[in-house]
C-alpha positions as CSV (number, residue, x, y, z in Angstrom):
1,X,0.0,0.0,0.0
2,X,3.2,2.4,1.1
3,X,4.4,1.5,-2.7
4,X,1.1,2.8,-4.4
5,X,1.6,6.5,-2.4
6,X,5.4,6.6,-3.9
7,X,4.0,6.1,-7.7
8,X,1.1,7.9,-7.2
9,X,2.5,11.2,-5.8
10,X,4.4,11.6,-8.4
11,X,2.4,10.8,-11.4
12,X,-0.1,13.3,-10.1
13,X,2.5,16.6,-9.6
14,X,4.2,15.6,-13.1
15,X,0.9,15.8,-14.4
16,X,0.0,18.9,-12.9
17,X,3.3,20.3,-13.9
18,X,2.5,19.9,-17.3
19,X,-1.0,21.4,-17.1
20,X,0.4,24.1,-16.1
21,X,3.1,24.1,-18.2
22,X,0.8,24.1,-21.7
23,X,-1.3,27.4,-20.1
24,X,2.0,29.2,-19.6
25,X,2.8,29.3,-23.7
26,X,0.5,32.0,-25.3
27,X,-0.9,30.5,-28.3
28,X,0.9,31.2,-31.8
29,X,-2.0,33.8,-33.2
30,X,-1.9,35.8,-30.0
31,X,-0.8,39.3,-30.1
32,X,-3.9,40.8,-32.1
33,X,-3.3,42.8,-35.6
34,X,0.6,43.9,-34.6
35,X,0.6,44.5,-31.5
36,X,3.2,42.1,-30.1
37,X,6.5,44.3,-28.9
38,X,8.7,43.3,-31.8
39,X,6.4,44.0,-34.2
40,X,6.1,47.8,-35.8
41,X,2.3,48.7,-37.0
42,X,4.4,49.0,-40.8
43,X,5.8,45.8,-40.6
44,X,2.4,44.4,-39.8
45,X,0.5,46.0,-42.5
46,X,3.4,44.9,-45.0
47,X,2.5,41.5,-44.1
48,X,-1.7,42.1,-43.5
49,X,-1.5,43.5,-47.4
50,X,0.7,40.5,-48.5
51,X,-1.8,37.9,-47.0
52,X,-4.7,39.6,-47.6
53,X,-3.5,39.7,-51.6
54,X,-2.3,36.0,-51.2
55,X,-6.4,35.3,-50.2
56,X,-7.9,37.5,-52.9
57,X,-6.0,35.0,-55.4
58,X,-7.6,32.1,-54.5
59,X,-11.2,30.8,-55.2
60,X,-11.3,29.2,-51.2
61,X,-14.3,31.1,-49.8
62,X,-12.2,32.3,-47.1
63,X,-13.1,35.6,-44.7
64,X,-9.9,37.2,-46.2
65,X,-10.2,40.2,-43.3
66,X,-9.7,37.3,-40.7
67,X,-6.8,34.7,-43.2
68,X,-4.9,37.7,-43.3
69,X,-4.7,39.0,-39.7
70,X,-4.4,35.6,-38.5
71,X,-1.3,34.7,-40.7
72,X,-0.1,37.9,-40.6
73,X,0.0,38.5,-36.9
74,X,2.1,34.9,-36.9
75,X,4.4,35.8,-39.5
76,X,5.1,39.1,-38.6
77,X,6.3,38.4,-35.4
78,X,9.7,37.5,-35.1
79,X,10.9,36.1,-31.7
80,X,8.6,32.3,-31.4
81,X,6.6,32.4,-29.1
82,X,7.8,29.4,-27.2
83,X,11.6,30.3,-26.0
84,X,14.3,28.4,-28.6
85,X,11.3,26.9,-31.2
86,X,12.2,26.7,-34.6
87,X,9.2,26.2,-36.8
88,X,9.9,24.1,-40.0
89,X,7.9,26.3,-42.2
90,X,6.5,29.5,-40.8
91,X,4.6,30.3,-44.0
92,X,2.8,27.4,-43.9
93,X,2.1,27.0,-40.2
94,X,0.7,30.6,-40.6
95,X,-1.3,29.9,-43.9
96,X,-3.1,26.7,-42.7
97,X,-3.6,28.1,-38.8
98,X,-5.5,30.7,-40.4
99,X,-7.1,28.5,-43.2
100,X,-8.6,26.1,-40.4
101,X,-9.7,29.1,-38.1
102,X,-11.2,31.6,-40.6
């Protein structure tokens, strides 16, 4: 019975240590239309204009207002949001993020 308490303690505070773990990393489209710290209001709307023309292109029935604020907000910022992440495309994780959401 003294053997169950040894597993069972720690099973549950690694568990909770990752719970709150995930709800410490913002999520990768947060930051709203260029308003993250790194990110200048020109740089944003260079890459709002260049998303938003990228949409207008294709025939996908997409809200093109919310494709391109949702990708551009992820491409335009530059540090990741998860300290030392290197994303294998950032184009693409931007495009289908805001593809799926929009």
């Amino acid at each position: 019975m003294a053997s169950d308490y040894r597993i069972l303690i720690p099973l549950v505070l690694g568990g909770a240590g990752v719970v709150y773990g995930v709800f410490l990393f913002p999520a990768l489209t947060s930051g709203g239309s260029g308003s993250s710290r790194a990110v200048t209001p020109e740089e944003f709307e260079a890459v709002f204009n260049q998303e938003l023309d990228y949409c207008l292109e294709r025939p996908n029935g997409l809200n093109c207002q919310c494709f391109a604020n949702m990708s551009g907000t992820i491409l335009a910022d530059k540090a990741p949001k998860v300290f030392g992440a290197v994303y294998a495309d950032k184009q693409e994780l931007a495009r289908g993020q805001a593809e799926r959401s929009c």
